[in-house]
N, C-alpha and C positions, 0 to 999 in steps of 0.2 A: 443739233448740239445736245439735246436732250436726251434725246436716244444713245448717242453714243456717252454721256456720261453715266445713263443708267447701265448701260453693258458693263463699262470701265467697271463700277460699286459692285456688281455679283460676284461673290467669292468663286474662285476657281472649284472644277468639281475633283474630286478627288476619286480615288479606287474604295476606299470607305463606304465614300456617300451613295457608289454605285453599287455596293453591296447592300448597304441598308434599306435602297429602294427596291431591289429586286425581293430583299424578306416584306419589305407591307405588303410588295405585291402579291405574296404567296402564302401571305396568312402566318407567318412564324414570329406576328409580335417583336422582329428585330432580335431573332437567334440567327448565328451564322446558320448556311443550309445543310451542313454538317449533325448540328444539334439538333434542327428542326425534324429532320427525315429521323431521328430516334427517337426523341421524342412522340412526336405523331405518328411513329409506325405499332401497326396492330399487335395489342394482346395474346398470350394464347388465352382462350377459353375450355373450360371444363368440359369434358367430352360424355357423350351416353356410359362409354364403357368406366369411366373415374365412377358417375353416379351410381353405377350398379353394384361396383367394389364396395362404396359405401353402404350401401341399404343391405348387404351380406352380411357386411362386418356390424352392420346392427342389430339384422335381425340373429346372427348368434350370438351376441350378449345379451339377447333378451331371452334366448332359448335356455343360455345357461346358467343366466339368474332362476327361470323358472323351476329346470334341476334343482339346482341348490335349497330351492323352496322346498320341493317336493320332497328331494331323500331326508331334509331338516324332520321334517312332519312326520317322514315312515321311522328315521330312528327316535323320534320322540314317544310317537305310541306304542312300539315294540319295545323302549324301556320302562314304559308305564306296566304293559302287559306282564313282562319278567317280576317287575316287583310283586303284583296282582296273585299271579301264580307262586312267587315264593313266600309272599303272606300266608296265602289260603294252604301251602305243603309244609309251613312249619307253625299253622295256629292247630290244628284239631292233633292229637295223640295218634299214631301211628301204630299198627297191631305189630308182635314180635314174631320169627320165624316159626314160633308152633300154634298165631293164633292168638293168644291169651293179649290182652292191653296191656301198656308199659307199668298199670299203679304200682303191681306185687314187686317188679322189679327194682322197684325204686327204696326199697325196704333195707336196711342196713346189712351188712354180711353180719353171718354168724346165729342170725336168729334160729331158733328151734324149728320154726315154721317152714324158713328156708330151705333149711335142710334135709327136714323131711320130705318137702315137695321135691328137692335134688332125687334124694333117694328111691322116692317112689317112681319118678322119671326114667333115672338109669336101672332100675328093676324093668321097667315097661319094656323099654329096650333090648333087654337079654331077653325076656320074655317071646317078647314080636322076632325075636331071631328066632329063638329057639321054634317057636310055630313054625317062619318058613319053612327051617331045615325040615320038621316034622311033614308039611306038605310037599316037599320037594323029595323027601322018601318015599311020601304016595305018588310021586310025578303029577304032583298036580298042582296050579296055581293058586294059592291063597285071595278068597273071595274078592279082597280090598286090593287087591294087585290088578285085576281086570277092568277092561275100560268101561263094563256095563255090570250094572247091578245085580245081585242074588236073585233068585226067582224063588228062592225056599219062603222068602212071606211075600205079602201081597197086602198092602196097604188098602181098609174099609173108610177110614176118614179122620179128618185133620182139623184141629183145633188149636189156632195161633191167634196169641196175644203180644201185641208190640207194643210198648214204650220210648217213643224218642225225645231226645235231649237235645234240642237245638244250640244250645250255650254250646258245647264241646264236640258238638255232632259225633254222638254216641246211641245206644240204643239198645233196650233188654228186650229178650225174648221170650216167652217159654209155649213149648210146643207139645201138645198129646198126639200122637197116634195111635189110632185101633189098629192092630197086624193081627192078620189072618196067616197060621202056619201052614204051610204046602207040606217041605220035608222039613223033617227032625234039625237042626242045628243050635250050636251055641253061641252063634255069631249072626249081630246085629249091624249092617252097613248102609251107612246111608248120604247123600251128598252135602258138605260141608268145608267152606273156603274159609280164612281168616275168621275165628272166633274164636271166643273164649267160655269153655263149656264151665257151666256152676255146677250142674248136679245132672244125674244121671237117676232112672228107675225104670222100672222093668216091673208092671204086676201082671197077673190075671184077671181079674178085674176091681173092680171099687172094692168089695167085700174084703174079697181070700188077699191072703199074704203075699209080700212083692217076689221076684225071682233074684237074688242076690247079684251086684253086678261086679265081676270078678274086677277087672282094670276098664280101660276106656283107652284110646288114642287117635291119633291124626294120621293122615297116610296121604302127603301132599301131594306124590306124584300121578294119584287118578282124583286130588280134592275132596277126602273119604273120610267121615267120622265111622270106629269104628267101636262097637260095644261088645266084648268079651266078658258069658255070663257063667254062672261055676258049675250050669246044668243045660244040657239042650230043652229048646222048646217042646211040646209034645205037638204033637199033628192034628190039625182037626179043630185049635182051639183057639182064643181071641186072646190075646194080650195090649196092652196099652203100655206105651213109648213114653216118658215124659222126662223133655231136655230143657232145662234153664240156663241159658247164655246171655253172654253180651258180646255188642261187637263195634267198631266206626261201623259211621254212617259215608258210604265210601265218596272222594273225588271224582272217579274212574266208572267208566259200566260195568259197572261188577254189584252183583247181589243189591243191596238197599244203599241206593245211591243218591247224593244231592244234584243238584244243579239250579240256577240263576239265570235270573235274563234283565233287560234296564228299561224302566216306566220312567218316561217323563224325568230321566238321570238320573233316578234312584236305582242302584243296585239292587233287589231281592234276591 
């Protein structure tokens, strides 16, 4: 009797309950087996070829920060250097097309002085024409027109004195030559870029009297000072040269040039 009133008391099983048991038995915690099987089914995982796309795509953002670095720095120094150079080509005075420094130019129109240095200018000019034509009726080239120097003197020795002016990188000259005469002429040529001549003489020697110097000029296209006297030399006999100039002290390889270099960040 006891038995059969414990069976009687067990609740009837139901389609529920025999779902329920079949989930403890298979580990889903009491999800239908539906849920279970989506839940507990596998992940995808990250593959070799995801990670490599990735470490690409890093390493060119690191490649093109480091651009960005570099061209930063090259146009930084290249506009340091532009300022550098346009300091240094508009702090010192630049020489004028025939040579002479900008001071005289800088002198108000109209002065007497002006004027007359205009005129003695455009005299030089007719002048140096009129020679050509004059050697060009001899058929022959005029001395300062050739790429190589007179052979009519022949230089014994030289005596230069220089003066430089670092403030304004400027600088005076003055130069003696002894010349020895080969042939007769009344033309002194000799090589000369960018200057500006002071004075000009022409003696025979310390004692005797100078040779009178007719004009003086520039002859750019062989770089030529040229000195036109109102007598030819004589043959055989010594004369002494003396030219007093100034000139820049140039940027450029050319003649008496500066240049700099950096100690310990100091500029000299």
């Amino acid at each position: 009797m006891d038995l059969e009133e414990k069976r009687e008391k067990r609740p009837p099983v139901t389609n529920m309950m025999v779902e329920e048991e079949a989930a403890l038995r298979n580990g889903s915690r009491g999800l239908p087996p539906g849920s279970w099987a989506e839940a507990a089914g596998p992940r995808p995982r990250t593959t070799e070829r995801h990670i490599a796309v990735h470490k690409r795509l890093v390493l060119g953002f690191a490649v093109s920060i480091l651009a960005l670095l570099a061209v930063t720095m090259i146009a930084v120094l290249l506009s340091v250097r532009f300022e550098e150079c346009s300091a240094a080509a508009d702090g010192p005075p630049r020489a004028s097309g025939n040579g002479s420094l900008p001071g005289a130019a800088r002198q108000p129109p109209g002065r007497p002085e002006q004027e007359e240095e205009e005129k003695e200018a455009r005299g030089g000019e007719v002048a140096e024409e009129e020679e050509e034509e004059e050697w060009q009726r001899r058929r022959e080239l005029p001395p300062w027109t050739r790429p190589r120097l007179p052979r009519h003197l022949r230089p014994l020795h030289y005596n230069l004195m220089l003066s430089a002016f670092m403030e304004n990188f400027t600088f005076s000259g003055e130069m003696n030559v002894q010349l020895e005469v080969l042939n007769a002429s009344r033309y002194i040529v000799l090589h000369a870029h960018r200057m500006h001549i002071e004075a000009v003489r022409v003696a025979e020697d310390k004692l005797a009297g100078g040779v009178r110097v007719d004009r003086s000029f520039f002859y750019p296209q062989t770089q030529v000072f040229v000195v036109v006297l109102n007598r030819s030399l004589e043959v055989q006999r010594s004369y002494n040269l003396k030219i007093i100039y100034n000139a820049l002290i140039e940027n450029e390889l050319l003649g008496f040039f500066r240049s700099s270099y950096v100690l310990h960040g100091e500029r000299r």
